[in-house]
Every structure is written in C-alpha cells, then in structure tokens.
C-alpha positions as CSV (number, residue, x, y, z in Angstrom):
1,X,0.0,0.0,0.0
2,X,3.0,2.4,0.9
3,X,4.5,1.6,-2.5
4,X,1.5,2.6,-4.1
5,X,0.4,5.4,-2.1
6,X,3.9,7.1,-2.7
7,X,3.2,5.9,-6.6
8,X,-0.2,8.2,-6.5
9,X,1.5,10.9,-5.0
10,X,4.4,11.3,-7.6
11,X,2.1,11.1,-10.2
12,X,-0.4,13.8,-8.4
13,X,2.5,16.1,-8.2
14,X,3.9,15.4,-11.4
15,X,-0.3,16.4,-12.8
16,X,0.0,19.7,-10.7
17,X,3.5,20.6,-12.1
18,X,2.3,20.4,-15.3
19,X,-0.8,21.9,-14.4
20,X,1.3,24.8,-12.3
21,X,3.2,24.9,-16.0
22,X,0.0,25.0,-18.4
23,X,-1.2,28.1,-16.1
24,X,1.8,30.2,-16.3
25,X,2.1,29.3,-19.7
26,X,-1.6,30.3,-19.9
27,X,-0.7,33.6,-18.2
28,X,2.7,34.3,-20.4
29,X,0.5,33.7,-22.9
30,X,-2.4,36.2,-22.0
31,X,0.4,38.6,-20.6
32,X,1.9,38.8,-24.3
33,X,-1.2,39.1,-26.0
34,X,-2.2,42.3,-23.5
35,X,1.5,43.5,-23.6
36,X,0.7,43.6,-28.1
37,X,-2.8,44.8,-27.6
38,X,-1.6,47.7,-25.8
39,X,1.3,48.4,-27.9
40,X,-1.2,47.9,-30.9
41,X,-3.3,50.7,-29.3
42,X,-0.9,53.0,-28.4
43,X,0.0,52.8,-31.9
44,X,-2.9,53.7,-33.5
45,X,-3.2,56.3,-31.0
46,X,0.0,58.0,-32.1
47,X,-1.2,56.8,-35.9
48,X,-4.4,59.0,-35.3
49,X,-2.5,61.8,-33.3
50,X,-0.7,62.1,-36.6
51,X,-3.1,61.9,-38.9
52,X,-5.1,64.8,-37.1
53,X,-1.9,66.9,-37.2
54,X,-1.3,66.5,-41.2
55,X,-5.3,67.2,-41.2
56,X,-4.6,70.1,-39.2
57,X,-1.2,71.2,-41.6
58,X,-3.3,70.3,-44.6
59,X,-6.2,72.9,-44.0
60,X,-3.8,75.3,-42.7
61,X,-1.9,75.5,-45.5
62,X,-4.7,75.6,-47.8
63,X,-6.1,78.8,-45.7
64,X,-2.9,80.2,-46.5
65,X,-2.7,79.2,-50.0
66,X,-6.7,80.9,-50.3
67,X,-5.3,84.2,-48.6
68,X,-2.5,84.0,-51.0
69,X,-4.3,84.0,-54.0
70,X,-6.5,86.9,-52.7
71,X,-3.0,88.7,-52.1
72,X,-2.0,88.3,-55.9
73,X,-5.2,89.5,-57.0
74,X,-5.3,92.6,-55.2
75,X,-1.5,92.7,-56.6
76,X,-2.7,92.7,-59.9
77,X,-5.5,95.3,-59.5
78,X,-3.7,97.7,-57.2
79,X,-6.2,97.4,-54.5
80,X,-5.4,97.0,-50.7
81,X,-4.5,93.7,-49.2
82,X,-4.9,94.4,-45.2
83,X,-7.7,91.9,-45.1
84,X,-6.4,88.8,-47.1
85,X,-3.2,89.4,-44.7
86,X,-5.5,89.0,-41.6
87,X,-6.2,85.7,-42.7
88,X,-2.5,84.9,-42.2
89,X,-2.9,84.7,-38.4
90,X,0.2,84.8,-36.3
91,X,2.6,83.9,-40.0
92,X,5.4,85.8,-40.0
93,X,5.0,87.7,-42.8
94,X,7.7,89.5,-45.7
95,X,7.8,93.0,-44.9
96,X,7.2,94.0,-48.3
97,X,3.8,92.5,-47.9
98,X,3.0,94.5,-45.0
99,X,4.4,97.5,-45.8
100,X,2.6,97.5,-49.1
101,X,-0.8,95.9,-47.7
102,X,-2.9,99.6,-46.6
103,X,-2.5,101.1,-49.9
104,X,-1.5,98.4,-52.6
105,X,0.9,98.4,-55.2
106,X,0.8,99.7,-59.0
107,X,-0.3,97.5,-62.0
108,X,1.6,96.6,-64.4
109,X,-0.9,98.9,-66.6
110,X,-0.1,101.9,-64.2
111,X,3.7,101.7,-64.2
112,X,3.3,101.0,-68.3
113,X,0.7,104.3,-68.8
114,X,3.5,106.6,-66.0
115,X,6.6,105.5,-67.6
116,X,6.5,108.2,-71.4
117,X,6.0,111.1,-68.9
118,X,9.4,109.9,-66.3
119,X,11.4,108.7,-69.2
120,X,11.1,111.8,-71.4
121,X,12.2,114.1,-68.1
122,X,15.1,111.5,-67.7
123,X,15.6,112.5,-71.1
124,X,15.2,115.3,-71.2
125,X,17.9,116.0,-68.2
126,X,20.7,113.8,-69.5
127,X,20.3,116.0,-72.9
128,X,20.6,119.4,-71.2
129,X,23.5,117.5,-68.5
130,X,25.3,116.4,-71.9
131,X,25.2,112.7,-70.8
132,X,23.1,111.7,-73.9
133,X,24.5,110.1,-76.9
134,X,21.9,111.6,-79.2
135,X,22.2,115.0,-78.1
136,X,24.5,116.7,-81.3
137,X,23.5,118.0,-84.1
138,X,20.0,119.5,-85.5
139,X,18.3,116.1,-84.8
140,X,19.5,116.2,-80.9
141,X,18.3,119.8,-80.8
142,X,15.0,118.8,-82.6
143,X,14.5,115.8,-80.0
144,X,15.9,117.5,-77.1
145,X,13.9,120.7,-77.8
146,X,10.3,118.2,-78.3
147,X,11.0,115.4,-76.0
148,X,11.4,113.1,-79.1
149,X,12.0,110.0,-77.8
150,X,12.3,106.0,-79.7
151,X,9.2,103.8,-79.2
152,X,10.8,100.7,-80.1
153,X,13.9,98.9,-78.1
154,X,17.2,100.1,-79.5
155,X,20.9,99.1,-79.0
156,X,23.1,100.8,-77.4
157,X,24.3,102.6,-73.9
158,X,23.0,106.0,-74.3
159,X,19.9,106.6,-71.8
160,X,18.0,106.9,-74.9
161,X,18.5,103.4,-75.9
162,X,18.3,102.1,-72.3
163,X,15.0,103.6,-71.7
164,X,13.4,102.2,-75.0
165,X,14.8,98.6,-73.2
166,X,13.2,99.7,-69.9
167,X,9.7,100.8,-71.5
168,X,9.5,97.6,-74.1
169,X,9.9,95.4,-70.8
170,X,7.7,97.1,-68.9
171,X,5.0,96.6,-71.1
172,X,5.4,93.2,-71.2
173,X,5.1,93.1,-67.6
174,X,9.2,92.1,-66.6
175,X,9.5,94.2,-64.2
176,X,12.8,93.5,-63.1
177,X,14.2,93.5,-65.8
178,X,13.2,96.9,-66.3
179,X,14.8,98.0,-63.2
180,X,17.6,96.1,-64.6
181,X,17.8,98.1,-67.7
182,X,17.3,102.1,-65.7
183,X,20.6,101.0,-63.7
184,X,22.3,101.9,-66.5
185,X,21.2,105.0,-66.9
186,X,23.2,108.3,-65.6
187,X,22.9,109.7,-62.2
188,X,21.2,112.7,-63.2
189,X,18.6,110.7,-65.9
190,X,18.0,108.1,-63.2
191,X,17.3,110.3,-60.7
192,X,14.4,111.9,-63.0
193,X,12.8,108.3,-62.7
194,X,12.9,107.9,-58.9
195,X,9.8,107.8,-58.2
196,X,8.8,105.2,-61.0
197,X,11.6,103.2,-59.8
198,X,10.0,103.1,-56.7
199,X,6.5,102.4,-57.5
200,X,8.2,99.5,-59.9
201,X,10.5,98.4,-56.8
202,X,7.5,97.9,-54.7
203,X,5.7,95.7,-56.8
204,X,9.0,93.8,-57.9
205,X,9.0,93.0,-54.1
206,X,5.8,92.0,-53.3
207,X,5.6,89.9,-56.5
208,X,8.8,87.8,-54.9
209,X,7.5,87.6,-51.7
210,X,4.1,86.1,-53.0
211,X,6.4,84.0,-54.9
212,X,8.1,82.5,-51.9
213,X,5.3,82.3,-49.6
214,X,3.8,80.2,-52.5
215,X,6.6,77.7,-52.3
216,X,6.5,77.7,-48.5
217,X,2.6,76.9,-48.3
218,X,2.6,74.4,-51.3
C-alpha cells in the first residue's frame, strides 16, 4: 500500500506541475497578447494623433494658400490687401507685404501708362547735362527741344536706348528687368525716374515675396 500510495503521489505532483506549468504558460501567454494589444493601441493612438496633425497642416496650409491668392489678385488690381493678410494669423510675414498691404501696389498697366511722362524728363535732363549720346546735331536739338524720344527697343548705352529697353519690358510686364535696364542710366537721368523706380520696386517686391510664400505653403 506504501509503495502505491507514494506511486499516487508522484504522479499527483507530477499532474499539478504540469498543471502549475499549463497556467503560467496560460498567463505568459495572455500577458503577451495584453502586452501587443496595448502596444497595438498605443500605436494607433499615435497613428491618429498624426493623422489629425497633417489634417490640421493640410487645411492650414490651404487657408494660406486661399489668402494668397487673394494677395495676388489685389497685386494685380492695385487694391489694398490688409484683409487677405489678416487671414494669415500669427505667420510671420515678408515686410514687403506688410508694408505694401494699406494702400496696394501699382499694376503693371499703371507703371506702363506713368513710364513716357518719367522717361522723357530722364531724357530730357541727361540731354541738357550732356550725358546723352543723341544729343548733337540738328536732330539732338529737334529731339531735345520736343522730348522726341524712340518707341521701339534700341541698341546701345546711351539713356535713350536704355529707356526704349526699360519701356519695351515694362509693357510686357518684366518688371525686373526693367529695373535692370534704368541701372544703366546716368545719375542725373535716373534720378528723374525715382519715383517710378520706386513704385516699380515695390511691386517687384511684393511679386517675390508672393512667390516664396507660395513655395512655403505648397
């Protein structure tokens, strides 16, 4: 009966060590299946916190793009812009955009129908100063005398030349370039065509800062 009896008992406790083994496998088990459920969640809670922020980034940006647009159109029309700024929040804005926003900037049909009247006084002066290569002879004194001045883009360093570069660019809306050409005028003609330059400046400006707040927003 002993021999038996101490049989049973070594197979009892070789039944509850497998059974004390099935359990905590059991519980490893459950424990790893908890341990990926909650990494699963915290991963499509940091999935979802993304998403919302590229939601967020997505309509902000298309805000910006919106006020933009409105931006270049006043541009283009030479109204005020204060408004379509607003909509820009906290941005940190180009100073040539804020600067310019209360009153607007001239068209391109503005600084086209202005530029005649400054050119022929920049002519006009750089004649009388002696810094203009068309100045001799009867037809210098005929054009200086009537403000006779090319229409059409000519060749050449004279400011007579220069400005029929500057004008024929104007009119096909590079301003820059125009800019680029009145550099090359004398002190004195240039100085006739300061305040153009400056109206022309100030657009030339705002039209790059739209351009890279465009890139920055796309």
């Amino acid at each position: 009966v002993g021999t038996w009896s101490d049989t049973a008992l070594a197979a009892y406790r070789r039944e509850l060590d497998q059974l004390r083994a099935e359990l905590t496998a059991q519980q490893e088990n459950v424990m790893s299946v908890a341990a990926r459920a909650e990494s699963d969640l915290a991963a499509a809670r940091e999935e979802a916190a993304q998403l919302e922020q590229e939601a967020i980034a997505t309509a902000q940006a298309a805000s910006m793009r919106a006020a933009l647009n409105r931006v270049a159109t006043a541009v283009e029309t030479g109204a005020p812009f204060v408004d379509a700024l607003s909509d820009f929040g906290a941005t940190d804005l180009p100073v040539d955009l804020t600067d310019a926003a209360a009153n607007g900037v001239a068209t391109t049909a503005q600084l086209t129908q202005e530029f005649p009247i400054a050119a022929r006084s920049a002519l006009a002066i750089a004649r009388a100063e002696g810094v203009s290569d068309d100045a001799g002879g009867i037809g210098g004194f005929l054009r200086s005398r009537f403000g006779v001045r090319s229409p059409a883009p000519q060749e050449g360093e004279g400011p007579a030349a220069v400005l029929s570069r500057a004008e024929a660019a104007i009119k096909e809306g590079r301003v820059v370039d125009a800019l680029a050409e009145l550099e090359a005028l004398p002190e004195v003609a240039r100085a006739e065509m300061t305040d153009w330059t400056a109206r022309a400046t100030q657009r030339a400006d705002v039209l790059d800062a739209i351009a890279t707040l465009s890139e920055t927003f796309n």
